[in-house]
C-alpha positions, 0 to 999 in steps of 0.5 A: 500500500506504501509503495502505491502511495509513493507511486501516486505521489510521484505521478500527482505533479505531471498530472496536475499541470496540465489543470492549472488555473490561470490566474493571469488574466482579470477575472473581475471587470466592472462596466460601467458606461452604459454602452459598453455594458450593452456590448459586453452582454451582447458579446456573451449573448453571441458567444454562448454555446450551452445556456444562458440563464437570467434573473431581471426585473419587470421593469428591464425587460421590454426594453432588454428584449428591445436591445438582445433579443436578435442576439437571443434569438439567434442563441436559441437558433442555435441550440442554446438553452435559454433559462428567464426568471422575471417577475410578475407582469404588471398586466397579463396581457402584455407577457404573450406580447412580448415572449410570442417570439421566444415560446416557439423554442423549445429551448427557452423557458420562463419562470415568475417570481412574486415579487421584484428580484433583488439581484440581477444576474446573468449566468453564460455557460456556466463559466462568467457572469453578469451581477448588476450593482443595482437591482432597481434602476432601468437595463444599463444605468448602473455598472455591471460587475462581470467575472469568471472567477471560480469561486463568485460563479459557483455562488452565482449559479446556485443561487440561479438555481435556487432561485429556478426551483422556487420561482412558479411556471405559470401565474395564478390569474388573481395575482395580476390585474 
């Protein structure tokens, strides 16, 4: 059993190498102009290959579906699974409106929260996301914090998934006018 030990030991550095972690280039960038920030969200948007996921506002969606939507249309296009937390509508009517174009894909999913989401996120294939330092301001008002670090995507992702599990697929009629 010693020798065995020793053997796997002597192994462990070679192997390990080739899993090293970069840690020479940034993993945080706060964006802060608001067209940058567009951007940044548009390049990740285009450049995803698995899932997108999202946690917004009722109040940015209109106009995020306004500025991404091509982007994430070609995205779902392209096989992408597309995962949208947003709060309740203000009016039932508009929410068939504004997704008509999104529900034909199997792909794209919506859940609804009761109440405004206290934290904006978005999550690109499972490697970077997208924290806004403000939840209660309009799509590019306030910087965005965007990172690959292990450690704030882990935190991230559960809480997306947290966040997934509680929210409802459907909204009961009497809680929106």
């Amino acid at each position: 059993m010693q020798k065995i030990a020793e053997k796997m030991m002597q192994n462990f550095p070679q192997k390990n190498n080739n899993n090293k972690i970069l840690d020479d280039k940034p993993h945080f960038v706060l964006v802060s102009k608001k067209e940058a920030s567009i951007n940044k969200r548009l390049f990740e948007i285009d450049s995803a290959k698995t899932s997108i996921d999202f946690i917004t506002s009722w109040k940015r969606f209109p106009h995020a579906i306004d500025t991404f939507g091509k982007s994430g249309k070609q995205a779902l296009k392209n096989n992408v699974k597309m995962r949208v937390i947003l709060e309740k509508p203000e009016n039932k009517y508009d929410v068939p409106k504004i997704l008509e174009e999104f529900r034909i894909f199997p792909n794209f999913h919506l859940r609804y929260i009761l109440k405004p989401p206290e934290a904006i996120i978005g999550v690109f294939d499972n490697k970077s996301v997208l924290i806004k330092t403000s939840a209660k301001v309009g799509l590019a008002e306030k910087p965005s914090l965007w990172t690959d670090n292990p450690c704030l995507l882990a935190v991230i992702r559960d809480y997306f998934e947290i966040m997934w599990i509680t929210a409802i697929k459907r909204i009961p009629e009497k809680i929106i006018e």
